[in-house]
N, C-alpha and C positions, 0 to 999 in steps of 0.2 A: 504494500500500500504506500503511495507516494502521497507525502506530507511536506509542511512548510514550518521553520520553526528557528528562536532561534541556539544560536552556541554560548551554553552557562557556562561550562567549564570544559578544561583542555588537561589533557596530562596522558604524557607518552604514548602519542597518536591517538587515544582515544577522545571525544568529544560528546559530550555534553549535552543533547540538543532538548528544549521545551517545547514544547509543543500541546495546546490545548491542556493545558493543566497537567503535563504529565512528564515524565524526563525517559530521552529513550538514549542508550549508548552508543553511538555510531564511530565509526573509521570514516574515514576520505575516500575517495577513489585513488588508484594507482595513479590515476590518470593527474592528478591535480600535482602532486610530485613530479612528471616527468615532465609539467609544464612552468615547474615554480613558482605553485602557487599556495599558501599556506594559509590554512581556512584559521581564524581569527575567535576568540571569545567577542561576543559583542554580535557577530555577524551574522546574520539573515540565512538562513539556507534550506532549499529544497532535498529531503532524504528518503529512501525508503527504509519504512520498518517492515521489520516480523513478528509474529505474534511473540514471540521470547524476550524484549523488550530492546534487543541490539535493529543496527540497522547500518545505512552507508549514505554517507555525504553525495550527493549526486552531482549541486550543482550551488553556488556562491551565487549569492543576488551581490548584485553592485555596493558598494560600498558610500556611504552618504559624507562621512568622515573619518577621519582617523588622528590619532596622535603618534607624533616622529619623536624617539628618543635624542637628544645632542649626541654628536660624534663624543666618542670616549677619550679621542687622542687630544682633544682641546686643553691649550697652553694658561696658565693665568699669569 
């Protein structure tokens, strides 16, 4: 079943997603790795679930915003 939802929490490839009141466990697709893309807490996403409560990141809605950390090598 393809659902819309979004990502609470991240932790070693696993994700987080809400969804109608409910939390389901999903992975990425392979596919989002061989294109360099790294699905986000925060971020929008369409996934399929299974009735077991896991599922798979299918597809990242566009992003509205974002915060950029400062380079780390920065001199004072």
């Amino acid at each position: 079943m393809m659902a819309e939802g979004l990502i609470v929490r991240s932790l070693g490839g696993f994700y987080s997603v809400e969804s109608a009141g409910s939390i389901c466990e999903c992975r990425a697709r392979g596919l989002f790795r061989k294109e360099g893309i790294t699905p986000f807490v925060g971020d929008f996403v369409t996934f399929s679930a299974r009735d077991d409560g896991t599922g798979t990141v299918e597809q990242i809605h566009p992003r509205r915003n974002c915060l950029r950390r400062p380079p780390e090598n920065v001199t004072k």
